[in-house]
C-alpha positions in Angstrom: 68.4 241.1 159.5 65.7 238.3 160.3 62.6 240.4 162.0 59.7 238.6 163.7 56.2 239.9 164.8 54.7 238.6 168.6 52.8 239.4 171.3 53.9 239.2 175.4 52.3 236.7 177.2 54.5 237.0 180.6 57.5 238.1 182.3 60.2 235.9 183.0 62.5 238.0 185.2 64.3 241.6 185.2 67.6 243.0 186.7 68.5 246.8 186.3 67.4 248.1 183.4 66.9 244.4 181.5 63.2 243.0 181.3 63.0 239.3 179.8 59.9 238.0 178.6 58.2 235.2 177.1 56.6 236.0 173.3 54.5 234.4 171.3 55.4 234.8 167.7 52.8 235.0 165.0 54.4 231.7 163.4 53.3 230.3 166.9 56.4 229.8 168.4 57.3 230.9 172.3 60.6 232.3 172.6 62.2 234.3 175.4 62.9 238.1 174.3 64.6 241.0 176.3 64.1 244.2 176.4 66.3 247.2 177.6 63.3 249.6 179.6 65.7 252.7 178.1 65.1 251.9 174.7 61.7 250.3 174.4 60.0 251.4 177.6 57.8 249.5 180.3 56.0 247.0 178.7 53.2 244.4 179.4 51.7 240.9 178.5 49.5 241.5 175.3 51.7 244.4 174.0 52.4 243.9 170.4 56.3 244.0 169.9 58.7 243.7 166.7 61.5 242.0 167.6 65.3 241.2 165.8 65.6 237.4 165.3 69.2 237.0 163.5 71.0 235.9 166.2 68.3 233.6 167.6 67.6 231.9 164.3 71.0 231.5 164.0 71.0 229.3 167.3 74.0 231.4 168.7 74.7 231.3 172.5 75.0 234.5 174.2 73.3 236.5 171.2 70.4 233.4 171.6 67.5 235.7 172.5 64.8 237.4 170.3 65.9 241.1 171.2 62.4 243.9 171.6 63.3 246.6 168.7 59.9 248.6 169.1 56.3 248.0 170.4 54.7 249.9 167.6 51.3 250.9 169.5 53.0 251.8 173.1 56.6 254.1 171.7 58.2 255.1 175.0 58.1 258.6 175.9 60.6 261.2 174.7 64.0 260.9 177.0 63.9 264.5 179.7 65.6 266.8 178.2 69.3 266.3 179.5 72.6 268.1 178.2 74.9 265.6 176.2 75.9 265.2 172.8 77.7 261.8 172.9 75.9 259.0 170.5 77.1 255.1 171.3 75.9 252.5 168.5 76.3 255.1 166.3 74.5 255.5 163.2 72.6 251.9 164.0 68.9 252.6 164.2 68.9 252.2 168.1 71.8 254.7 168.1 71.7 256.3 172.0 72.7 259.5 173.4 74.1 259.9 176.6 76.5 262.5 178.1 79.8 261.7 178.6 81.3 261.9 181.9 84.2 264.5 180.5 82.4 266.3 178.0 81.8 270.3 178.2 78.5 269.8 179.9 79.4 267.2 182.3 80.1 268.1 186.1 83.4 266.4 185.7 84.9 268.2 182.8 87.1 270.4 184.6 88.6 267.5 186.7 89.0 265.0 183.8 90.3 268.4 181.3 94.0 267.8 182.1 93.7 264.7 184.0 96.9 262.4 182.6 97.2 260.2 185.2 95.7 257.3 187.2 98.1 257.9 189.8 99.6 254.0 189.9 96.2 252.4 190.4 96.4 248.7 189.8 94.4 247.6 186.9 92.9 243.8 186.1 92.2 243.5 182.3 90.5 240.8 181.2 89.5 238.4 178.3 85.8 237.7 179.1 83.5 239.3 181.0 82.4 235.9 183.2 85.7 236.6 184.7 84.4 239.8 186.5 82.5 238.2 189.5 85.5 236.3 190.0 88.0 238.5 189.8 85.8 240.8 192.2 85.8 237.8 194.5 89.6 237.6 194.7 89.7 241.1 195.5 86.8 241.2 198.4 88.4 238.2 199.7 92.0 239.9 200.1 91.0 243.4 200.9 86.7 244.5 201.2 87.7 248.1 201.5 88.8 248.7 198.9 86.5 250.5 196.0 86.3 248.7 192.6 85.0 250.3 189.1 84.6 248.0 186.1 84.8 249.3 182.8 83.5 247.5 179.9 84.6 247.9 176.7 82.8 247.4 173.2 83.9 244.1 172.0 81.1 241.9 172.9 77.4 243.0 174.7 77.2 247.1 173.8 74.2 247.7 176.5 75.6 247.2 180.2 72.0 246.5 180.6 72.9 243.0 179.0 75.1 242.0 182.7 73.7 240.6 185.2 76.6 240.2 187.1 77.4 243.8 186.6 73.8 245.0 187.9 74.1 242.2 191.0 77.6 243.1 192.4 76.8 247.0 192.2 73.4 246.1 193.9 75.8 244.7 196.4 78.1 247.4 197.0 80.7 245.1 195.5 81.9 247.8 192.5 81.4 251.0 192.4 79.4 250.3 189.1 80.1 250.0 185.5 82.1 252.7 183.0 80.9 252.1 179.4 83.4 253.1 176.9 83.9 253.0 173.2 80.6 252.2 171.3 79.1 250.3 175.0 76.8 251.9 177.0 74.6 252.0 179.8 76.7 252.1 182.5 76.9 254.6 185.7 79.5 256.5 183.4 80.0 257.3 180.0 83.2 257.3 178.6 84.8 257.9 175.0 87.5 255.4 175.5 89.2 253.2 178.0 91.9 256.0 178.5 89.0 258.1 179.7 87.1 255.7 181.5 90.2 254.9 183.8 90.7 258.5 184.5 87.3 258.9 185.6 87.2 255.9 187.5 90.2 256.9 189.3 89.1 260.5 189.8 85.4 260.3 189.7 84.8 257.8 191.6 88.3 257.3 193.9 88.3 253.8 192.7 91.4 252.3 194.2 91.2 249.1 191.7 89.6 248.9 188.2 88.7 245.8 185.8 88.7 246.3 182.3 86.6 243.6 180.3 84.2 243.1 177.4 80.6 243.1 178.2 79.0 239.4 177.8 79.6 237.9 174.8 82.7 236.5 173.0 84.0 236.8 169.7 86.3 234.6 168.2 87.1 233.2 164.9 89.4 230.0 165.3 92.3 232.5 163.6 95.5 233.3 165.6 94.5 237.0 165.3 90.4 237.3 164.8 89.2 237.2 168.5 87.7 240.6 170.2 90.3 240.2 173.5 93.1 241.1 171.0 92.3 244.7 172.7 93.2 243.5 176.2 96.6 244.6 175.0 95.9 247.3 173.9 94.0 248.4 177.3 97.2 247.3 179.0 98.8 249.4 177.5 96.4 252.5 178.0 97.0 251.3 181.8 100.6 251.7 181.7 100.3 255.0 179.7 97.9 256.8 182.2 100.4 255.8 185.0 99.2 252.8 186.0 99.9 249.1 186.8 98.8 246.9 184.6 97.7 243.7 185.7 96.7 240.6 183.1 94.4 238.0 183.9 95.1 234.8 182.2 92.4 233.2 180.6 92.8 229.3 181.4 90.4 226.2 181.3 90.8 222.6 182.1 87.3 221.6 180.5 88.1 223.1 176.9 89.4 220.7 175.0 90.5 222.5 172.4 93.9 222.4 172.5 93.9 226.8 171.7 92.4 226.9 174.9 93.0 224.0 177.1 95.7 225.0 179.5 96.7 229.2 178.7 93.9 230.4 176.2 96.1 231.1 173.0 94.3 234.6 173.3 96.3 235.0 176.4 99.5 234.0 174.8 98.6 235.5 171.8 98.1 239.4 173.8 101.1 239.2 176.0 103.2 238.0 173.2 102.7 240.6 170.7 100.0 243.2 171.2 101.5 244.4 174.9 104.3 246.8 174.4 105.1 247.5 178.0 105.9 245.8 181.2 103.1 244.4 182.9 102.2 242.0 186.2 100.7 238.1 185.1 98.9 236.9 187.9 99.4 233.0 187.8 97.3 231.1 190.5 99.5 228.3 191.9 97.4 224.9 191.5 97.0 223.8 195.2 96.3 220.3 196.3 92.5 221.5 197.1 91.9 221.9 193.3 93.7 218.5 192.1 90.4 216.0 192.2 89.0 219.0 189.6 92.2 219.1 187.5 94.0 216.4 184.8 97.2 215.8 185.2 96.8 216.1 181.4 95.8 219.5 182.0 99.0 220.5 185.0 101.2 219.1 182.0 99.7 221.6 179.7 99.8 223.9 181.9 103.8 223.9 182.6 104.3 223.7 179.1 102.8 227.2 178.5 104.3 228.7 181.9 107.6 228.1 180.2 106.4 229.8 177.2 105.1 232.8 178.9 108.4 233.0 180.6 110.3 234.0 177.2 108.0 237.2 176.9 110.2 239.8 177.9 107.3 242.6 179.0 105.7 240.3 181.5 106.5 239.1 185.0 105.1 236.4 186.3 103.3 236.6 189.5 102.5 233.5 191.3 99.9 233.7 193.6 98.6 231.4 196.6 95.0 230.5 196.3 94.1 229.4 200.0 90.5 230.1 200.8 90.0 230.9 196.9 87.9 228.1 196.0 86.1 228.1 198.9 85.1 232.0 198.4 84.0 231.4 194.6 81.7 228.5 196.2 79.7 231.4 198.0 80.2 233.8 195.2 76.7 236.0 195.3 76.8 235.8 191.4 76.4 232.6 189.6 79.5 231.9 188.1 79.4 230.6 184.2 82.3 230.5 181.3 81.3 229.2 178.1 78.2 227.1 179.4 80.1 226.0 182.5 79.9 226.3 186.4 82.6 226.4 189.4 83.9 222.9 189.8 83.1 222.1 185.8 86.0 224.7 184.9 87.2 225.8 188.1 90.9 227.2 186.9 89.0 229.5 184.8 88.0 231.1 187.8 90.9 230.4 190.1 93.1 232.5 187.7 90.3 235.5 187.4 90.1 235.2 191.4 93.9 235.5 191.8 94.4 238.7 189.3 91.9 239.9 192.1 93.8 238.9 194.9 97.4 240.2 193.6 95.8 243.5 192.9 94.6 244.0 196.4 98.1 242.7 197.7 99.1 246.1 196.4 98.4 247.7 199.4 
């Protein structure tokens, strides 16, 4: 661990709970910093802070940010007292408590005691979380009534706090809000585990569609098995076991030109393939003329290629889906829409596919 000493010399910007500012390091050096208000408090320009430099030093992408550990002469107040015994980040030294939403002391915990099913709600997992806004979209678009919950899992970001596009969409009234489960948190709800969180989402909050995705932040190591949306099949197969429909987005991109990901993410392949061990819907967005000045035909050729490989998984139908008005309803999407460093028309099948996983799932009523 690579810790730095600065001082705040402004705000940049805050959303939800998420303050960034700009620090000035004792080595002289001004780098941006965030810090989550729950954990560090309210803070302001000359506050001396200690902050965690590893992943900034390191010149990483999402993890690029100087991250607030403590301001040593302004310590936040003690939490209110508050029933809840549940620690996320456990046994880190920003370990948090919060209070699940089906523990003993939670209003819920006679609802959620024997709850065992999500009563066929339609389910959208995804790969990476800058699919959410899309995938949101696709849904709005088809079908505004209906209520949304998005529950993030622990294999990127563990602070909802971290989302902007979470915090912006349930600003909106476009989800119901966020479900933190496994070691995340700081969402709406608190859950133990994806199980639970779909459970509560479907009989907490009457969510009539949920997304499952990692918060920001991506793992992967190159390997045909070390990426973090290996558990996308597994949380498929939590859908189908609580009763649900599980949906898969496919992860696609016509600007990575790696050939793992150019075309179907080999993460896709690599989850319906051999981690999902029940039936489950794969929405594929059928490439329209509207999207063929931002597509290769390089790229359509790699793309039929893999269709015919997904075809010999057994567990998973194909679901072709028509994307009229798509494109034209991620142009005016209220969150900016980013995927690896890139924007709408720079990777646009990215976020054709998340917007038709959307769609399909509101077709389903």
């Amino acid at each position: 661990m690579m810790y730095r000493r600065g001082k705040i010399i402004s705000l940049r910007r805050s959303w939800g709970q998420t303050c960034e500012y700009n620090v000035l390091l004792d080595d002289g050096r001004q780098v941006r910093a965030l810090g989550y208000v729950p954990l560090v408090g309210n803070l302001d320009v000359d506050d001396d802070v200690i902050l965690s430099g590893s992943a900034f030093e390191r010149g990483l992408g999402t993890g690029g940010y100087m991250m607030i550990v403590i301001a040593p002469n302004k310590l936040p107040a003690d939490p209110p007292s508050q029933p809840g015994h549940i620690v996320k980040a456990r046994y880190t030294p920003q370990q948090y408590m919060v209070q699940g939403v089906d523990e003993q002391e939670s209003d819920y915990h006679e609802l959620l005691a024997d709850a065992e099913s999500i009563n066929g709600m339609p389910v959208i997992v995804a790969d990476l979380h800058s699919a959410l806004p899309a995938i949101v979209a696709g849904i709005r678009e088809t079908n505004p009534e209906l209520t949304i919950a998005y529950v993030m899992t622990d294999g990127g970001a563990l602070p909802a706090w971290f989302s902007m596009a979470g915090a912006k969409l349930t600003e909106l009234g476009h989800i119901r809000g966020t479900i933190t489960c496994g070691q995340a948190f700081g969402g709406e709800l608190e859950a133990v585990n994806v199980h639970s969180a779909l459970l509560a989402a479907r009989h907490v909050w009457h969510a009539d569609i949920a997304i499952v995705a990692q918060g920001p932040g991506n793992l992967g190591t190159g390997t045909r098995w070390g990426f973090s949306g290996v558990a996308c099949g597994e949380a498929l197969n939590a859908v189908h076991t609580l009763g649900g429909q599980p949906i898969a987005c496919l992860r696609l991109s016509n600007a990575d030109m790696r050939g793992r990901h150019f075309g179907i993410s080999h993460h896709s392949l690599r989850v319906l393939r051999d981690v999902v061990k029940v039936g489950c819907d794969v929405a594929v967005p059928q490439i329209s003329d509207t999207l063929h000045g931002l597509v290769s035909e390089t790229w359509l050729t790699a793309m039929d290629d893999d269709l015919r490989e997904l075809a010999t998984f057994k567990l998973c139908t194909t679901r072709l889906v028509e994307i009229d008005r798509l494109y034209e309803t991620l142009q005016n999407s209220p969150v900016p829409l980013k995927t690896m460093g890139r924007g709408l028309d720079e990777d646009v099948t990215s976020f054709i596919a998340a917007a038709a996983a959307g769609r399909f799932a509101a077709q389903q009523f």
